[in-house]
Structure formats: structure tokens, C-alpha cells
C-alpha positions in Angstrom: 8.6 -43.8 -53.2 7.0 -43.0 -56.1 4.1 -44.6 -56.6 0.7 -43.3 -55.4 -2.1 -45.4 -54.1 -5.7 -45.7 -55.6 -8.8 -45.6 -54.2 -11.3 -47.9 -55.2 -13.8 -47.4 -58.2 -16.4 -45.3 -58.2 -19.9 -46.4 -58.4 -23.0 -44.3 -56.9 -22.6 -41.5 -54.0 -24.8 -39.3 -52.5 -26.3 -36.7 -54.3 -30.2 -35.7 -55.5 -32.4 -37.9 -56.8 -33.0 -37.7 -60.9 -36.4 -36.3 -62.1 -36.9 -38.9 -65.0 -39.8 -41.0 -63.9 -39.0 -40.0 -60.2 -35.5 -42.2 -60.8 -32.2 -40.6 -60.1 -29.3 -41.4 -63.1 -27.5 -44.4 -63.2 -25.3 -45.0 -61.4 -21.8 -43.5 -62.3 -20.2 -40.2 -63.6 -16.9 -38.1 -64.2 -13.9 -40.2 -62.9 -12.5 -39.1 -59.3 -9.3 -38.5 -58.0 -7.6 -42.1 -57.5 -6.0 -40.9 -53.9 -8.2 -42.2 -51.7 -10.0 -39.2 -48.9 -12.2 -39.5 -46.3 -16.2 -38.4 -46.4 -16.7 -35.2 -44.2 -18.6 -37.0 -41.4 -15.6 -39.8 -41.6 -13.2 -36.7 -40.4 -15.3 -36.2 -37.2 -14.2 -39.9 -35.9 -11.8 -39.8 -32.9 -8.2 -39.3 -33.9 -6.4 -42.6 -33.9 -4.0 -43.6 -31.4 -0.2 -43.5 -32.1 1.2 -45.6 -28.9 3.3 -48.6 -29.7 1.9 -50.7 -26.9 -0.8 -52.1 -29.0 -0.1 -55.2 -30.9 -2.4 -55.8 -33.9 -1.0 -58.7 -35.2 -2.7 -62.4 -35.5 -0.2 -65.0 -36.3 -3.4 -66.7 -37.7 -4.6 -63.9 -39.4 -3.6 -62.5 -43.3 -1.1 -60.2 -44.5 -2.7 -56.1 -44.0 -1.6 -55.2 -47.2 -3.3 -58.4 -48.8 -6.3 -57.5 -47.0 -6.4 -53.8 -48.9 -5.5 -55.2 -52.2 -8.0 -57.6 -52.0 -10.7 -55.0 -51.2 -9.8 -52.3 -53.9 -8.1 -49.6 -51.9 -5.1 -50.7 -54.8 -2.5 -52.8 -55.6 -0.5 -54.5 -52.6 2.5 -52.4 -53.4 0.5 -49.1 -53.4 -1.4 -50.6 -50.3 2.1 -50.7 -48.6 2.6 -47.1 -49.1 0.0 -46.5 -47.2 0.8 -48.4 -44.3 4.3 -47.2 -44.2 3.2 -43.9 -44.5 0.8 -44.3 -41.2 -2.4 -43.7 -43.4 -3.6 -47.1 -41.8 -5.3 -47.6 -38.3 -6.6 -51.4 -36.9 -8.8 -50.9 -34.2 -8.3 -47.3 -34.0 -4.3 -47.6 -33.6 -2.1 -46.5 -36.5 0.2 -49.4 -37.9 3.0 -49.0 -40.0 4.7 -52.4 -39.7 4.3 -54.2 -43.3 4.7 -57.9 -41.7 1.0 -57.3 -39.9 -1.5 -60.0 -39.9 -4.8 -59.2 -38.9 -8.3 -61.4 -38.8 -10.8 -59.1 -40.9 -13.8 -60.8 -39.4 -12.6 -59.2 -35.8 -10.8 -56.1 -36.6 -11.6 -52.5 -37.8 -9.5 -51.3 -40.2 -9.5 -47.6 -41.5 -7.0 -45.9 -44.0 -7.3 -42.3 -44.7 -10.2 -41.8 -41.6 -12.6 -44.5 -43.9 -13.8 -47.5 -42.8 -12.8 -50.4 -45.3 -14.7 -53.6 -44.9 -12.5 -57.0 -45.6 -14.7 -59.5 -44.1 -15.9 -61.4 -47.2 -19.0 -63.2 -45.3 -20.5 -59.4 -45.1 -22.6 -58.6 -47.6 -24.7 -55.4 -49.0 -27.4 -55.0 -51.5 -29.8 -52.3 -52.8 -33.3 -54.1 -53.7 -35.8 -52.3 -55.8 -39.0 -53.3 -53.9 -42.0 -53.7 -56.1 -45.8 -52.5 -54.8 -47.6 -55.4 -52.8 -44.2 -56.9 -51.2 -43.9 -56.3 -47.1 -41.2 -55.2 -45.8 -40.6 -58.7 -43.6 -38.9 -61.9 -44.0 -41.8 -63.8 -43.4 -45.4 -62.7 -43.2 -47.7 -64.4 -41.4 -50.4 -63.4 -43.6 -48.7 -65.1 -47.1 -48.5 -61.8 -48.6 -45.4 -61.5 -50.5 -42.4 -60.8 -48.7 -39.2 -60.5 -48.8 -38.0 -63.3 -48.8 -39.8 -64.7 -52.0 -37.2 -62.1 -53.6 -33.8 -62.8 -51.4 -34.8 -66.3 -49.9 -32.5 -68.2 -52.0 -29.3 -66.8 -50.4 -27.3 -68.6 -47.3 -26.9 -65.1 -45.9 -29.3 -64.3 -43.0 -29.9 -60.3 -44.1 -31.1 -57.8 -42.8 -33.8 -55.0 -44.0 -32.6 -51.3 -43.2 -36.0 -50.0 -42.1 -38.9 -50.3 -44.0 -41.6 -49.6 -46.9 -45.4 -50.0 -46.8 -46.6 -52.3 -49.4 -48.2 -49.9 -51.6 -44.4 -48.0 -51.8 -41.7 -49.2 -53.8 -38.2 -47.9 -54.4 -34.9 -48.8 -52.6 -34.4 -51.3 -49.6 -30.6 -52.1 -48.2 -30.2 -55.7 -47.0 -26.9 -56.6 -45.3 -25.9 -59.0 -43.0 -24.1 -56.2 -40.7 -26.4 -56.1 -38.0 -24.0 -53.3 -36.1 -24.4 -51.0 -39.7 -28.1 -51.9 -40.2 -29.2 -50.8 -36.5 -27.2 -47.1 -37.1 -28.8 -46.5 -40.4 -31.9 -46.6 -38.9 -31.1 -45.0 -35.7 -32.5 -41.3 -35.8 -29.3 -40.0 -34.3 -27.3 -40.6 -37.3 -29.8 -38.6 -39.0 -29.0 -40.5 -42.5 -31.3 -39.0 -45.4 -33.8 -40.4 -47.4 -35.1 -39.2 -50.4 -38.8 -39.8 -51.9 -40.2 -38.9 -55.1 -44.5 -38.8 -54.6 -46.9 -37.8 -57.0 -49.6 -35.8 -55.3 -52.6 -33.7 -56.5 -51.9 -30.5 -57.6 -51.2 -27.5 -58.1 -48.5 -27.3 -55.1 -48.5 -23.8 -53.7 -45.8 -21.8 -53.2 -45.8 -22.2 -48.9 -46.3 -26.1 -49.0 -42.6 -26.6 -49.0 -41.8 -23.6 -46.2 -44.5 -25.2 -43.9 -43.3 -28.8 -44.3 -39.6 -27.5 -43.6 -40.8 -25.7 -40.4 -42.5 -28.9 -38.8 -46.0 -30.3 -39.3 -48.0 -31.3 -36.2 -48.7 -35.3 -36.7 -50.6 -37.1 -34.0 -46.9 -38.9 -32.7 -45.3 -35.5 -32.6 -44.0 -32.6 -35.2 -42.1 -33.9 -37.9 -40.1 -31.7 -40.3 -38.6 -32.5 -43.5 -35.1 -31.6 -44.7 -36.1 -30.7 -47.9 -39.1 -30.3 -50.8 -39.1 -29.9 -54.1 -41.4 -29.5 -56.8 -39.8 -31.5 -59.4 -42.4 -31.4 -62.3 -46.4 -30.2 -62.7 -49.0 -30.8 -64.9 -53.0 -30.4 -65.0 -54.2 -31.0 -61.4 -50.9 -33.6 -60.5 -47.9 -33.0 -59.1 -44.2 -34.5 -58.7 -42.6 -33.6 -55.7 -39.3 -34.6 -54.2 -39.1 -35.0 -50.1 -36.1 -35.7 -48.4 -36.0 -36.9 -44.4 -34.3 -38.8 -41.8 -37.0 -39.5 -39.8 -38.4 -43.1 -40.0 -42.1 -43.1 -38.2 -44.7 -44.9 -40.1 -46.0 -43.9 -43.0 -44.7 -40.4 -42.4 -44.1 -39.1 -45.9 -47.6 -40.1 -46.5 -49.3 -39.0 -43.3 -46.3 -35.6 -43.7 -48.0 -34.9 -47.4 -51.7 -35.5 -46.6 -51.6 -32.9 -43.9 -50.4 -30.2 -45.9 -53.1 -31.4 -48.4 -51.6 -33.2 -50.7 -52.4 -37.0 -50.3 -49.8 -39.1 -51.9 -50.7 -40.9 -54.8 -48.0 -42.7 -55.5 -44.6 -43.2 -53.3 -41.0 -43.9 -54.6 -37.7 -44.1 -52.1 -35.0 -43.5 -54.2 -32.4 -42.9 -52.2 -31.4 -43.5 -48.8 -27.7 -41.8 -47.5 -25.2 -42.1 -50.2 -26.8 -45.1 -51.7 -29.2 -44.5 -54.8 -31.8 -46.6 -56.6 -30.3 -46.1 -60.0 -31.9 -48.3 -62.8 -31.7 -51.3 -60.8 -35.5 -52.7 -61.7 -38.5 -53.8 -59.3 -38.2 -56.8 -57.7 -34.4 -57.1 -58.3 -31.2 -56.2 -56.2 -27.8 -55.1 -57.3 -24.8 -55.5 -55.0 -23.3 -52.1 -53.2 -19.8 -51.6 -54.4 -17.0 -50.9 -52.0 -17.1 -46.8 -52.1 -21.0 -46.9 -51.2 -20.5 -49.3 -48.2 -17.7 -46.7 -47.1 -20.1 -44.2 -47.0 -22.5 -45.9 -45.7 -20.2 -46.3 -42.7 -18.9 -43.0 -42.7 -22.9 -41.9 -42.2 -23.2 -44.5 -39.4 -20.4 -43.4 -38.0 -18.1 -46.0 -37.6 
């Protein structure tokens, strides 16, 4: 068999954040490879099970190959390949039979080590959260919220941690409670990245120290990385990168090295990046960044 199976389209993966107006690029960039390959941390999954005692089919359920067509891993013949070729696992246990029916909304499927998602009622968005929105559904104050940008969908979504009012930048809403909970649990140690302005000038050690561990009064807290990104007469543009998610840590982080924050962007948060997507709108996460994401989470 000739024909080679494609991977779906590329949109925006992980990488640094851009240094124009503390926004990474759009996003985008040099075509990849169509074969589709798994994300290191996606390699580090537990090797699937080749036993023919378990039975993955659902008379109810749709055609596997339909299933990957549908979601962009490539056409149905090309998707075929890959299940004949044992590149496909449901529920961790290879399948190579091409008459398969599985329910999507029930079953894992991975081909290559990735996690593909084919339940249609899951969703996943990146919101550019303006200054003076909470990070809640529904405040009990009236301040605005979330939901005054997102209320009109049927969806009940989820926020993936959150930002203070007086930070804006990137916010993931799904309605994948299992992925949202991982995200933000510390022992997937998924990234974020922050761009701050901060008085300046920044000296030289700020960025050592931070990397070391600052005292704060819940504990030390060290960053992953710092960067001085661009200077001018007594200001400052820095880049911080983290995983930790206390409250107001890059502020509280920043202040104790002495340089309060002045102003606070997320632009990033694992392989998912703000892009030009504007403040108080969302975007919808194509399917390679909701791969990642799972390949971060781990699942």
C-alpha cells in the first residue's frame, strides 16, 4: 500500500512567546511533515496492549476509520492504513480490524501514541480576557465575568485556572472536565508564559535569583524561565515562564525581586498561544493543539 496517511493541519504549538507588544506571532508557520508523530511526553504513555481478548467493537457505535477521517488524522482510506498497520489503539489496546465500530463519547482512541478526540459535543477555546473581567462564571458582586463573554453557548465550559482582573491574556474554556483538572494540576507541570512590564532597569542577577526560588509567604516559588525581552528609560519588558498556579504569583514572584508588575499579559499556556486573537474574544483550538494539550496532561 502505497499511500501515506496525513496528519492533521497545523495551527499553533508550543514555542516562546513573540516580543511585539508582549504578543507571540500568529498563529502558523513552515508546513510540517504530513505523517502524523507523537509529542515527546505522548511517548512516555504506557505501551499499548496487543492481546486479542479485548473486543472494542459497538454494534451501535460508528465505523473507526470514519471516526479518524472525520477528525483530520486524513482521508478514510489513508486512516485505514493506519489501522491495518496497528498504528491505532482504543482504550489502550491496538486494533487492526477495519469493520470496528466504536462510541467516541466512551472510548479513547490513540494513533501513533496521540490522543485524538472524536467526541463532537467536546469543545476547546482560547479567550483573550480583557482587564476588569473575573475569572468566574458568575460573580456575585456583578462585575463582569465570564460569562457576559461565553454565556451564549449551550456548552457548560470550563475555565483552566485563572487571571486576576487587572491581567489579561489567554484563558482555555472546554467542556472536558478530565483535561481541565490536569492542566491545572501542578504535577503535570504544564507551562505558562507571561509577558509584564515592570520598572526598570532589570539587573543582571534578577533572572538567576527568580530561577533559584524566591521565598513567598505560602512557600518558595521558582520560575522556569526569565527573560528580558525589551528596555527603555526606567521600564522594562520581561518574559516569565511557570507552572505554578498560586495566586497572584507572577505578581507577588516580581515584586519581591523589586520589580512590581505594572502591567500583566498570559500569553501562552502549554502548547496553546494567544496569537492575535483580540480582548474579549475567543478563537476555537484546532485539532493538533488539543492533541498537545492532551499529550501535556498526559492522557
Amino acid at each position: 500500500m502505497n499511500e501515506r496517511p496525513s496528519r492533521p493541519r497545523q495551527g499553533s504549538g508550543a514555542g516562546g512567546a513573540g516580543r511585539r507588544q508582549g504578543r507571540p506571532p500568529a498563529p502558523g508557520g513552515p508546513a510540517r511533515s504530513t505523517r502524523m508523530r507523537p509529542p515527546a511526553k505522548a511517548q512516555a504513555r504506557k505501551q499499548p496492549q496487543q492481546s486479542d481478548n479485548y473486543d472494542a467493537h459497538d454494534p451501535d457505535g460508528v465505523r473507526l476509520q470514519k471516526l479518524l477521517a472525520s477528525a483530520g488524522v486524513g482521508s478514510r482510506r489513508a486512516c485505514e492504513v493506519l489501522i491495518t498497520q496497528g498504528r491505532v489503539e482504543v482504550d489502550g489496546h491496538v486494533v487492526r480490524e477495519l469493520g470496528v465500530r466504536i462510541d467516541p463519547s466512551r472510548q479513547v482512541v490513540h494513533v501513533d501514541g496521540v490522543r485524538v478526540q472524536l467526541d463532537a459535543s467536546r469543545v476547546y477555546f482560547a479567550l483573550n480576557k480583557p482587564l476588569g473581567v473575573v475569572s468566574t462564571m458568575d460573580d456575585e458582586l456583578g462585575r463582569p465575568c465570564l460569562s457576559d463573554i461565553v454565556g451564549q453557548r449551550s456548552e457548560r465550559l470550563f475555565h483552566v485556572g485563572r487571571l486576576d482582573a487587572d491581567t489579561d491574556g489567554l484563558l482555555l474554556l472546554t467542556n472536558d472536565g478530565e483535561l481541565a483538572n490536569r492542566l491545572q494540576h501542578p504535577k503535570y507541570g504544564v507551562p505558562k508564559v507571561y509577558i509584564a512590564s515592570v520598572p526598570g532597569p532589570v539587573g543582571r542577577d534578577v533572572g538567576k535569583t527568580l530561577r533559584a526560588g524566591v521565598e513567598l509567604e505560602d512557600g518558595t516559588v521558582a520560575v522556569d524561565s526569565f527573560k528580558l525581552l525589551d528596555s527603555a528609560p526606567g521600564k522594562a519588558i520581561v518574559e516569565v515562564v511557570l507552572h505554578e498556579g498560586r495566586k497572584h504569583v507572577v505578581r507577588r514572584l516580581l515584586e519581591a525581586v523589586g520589580h512590581p508588575v505594572l502591567t500583566l499579559t498570559r500569553v501562552q499556556v502549554g502548547p496553546v498561544m494567544l496569537g492575535e486573537t483580540k480582548p474579549g474574544r475567543m478563537r476555537p483550538l484546532n485539532s493538533r493543539e488539543v492533541e498537545l494539550l492532551y499529550a501535556a496532561a498526559e492522557l
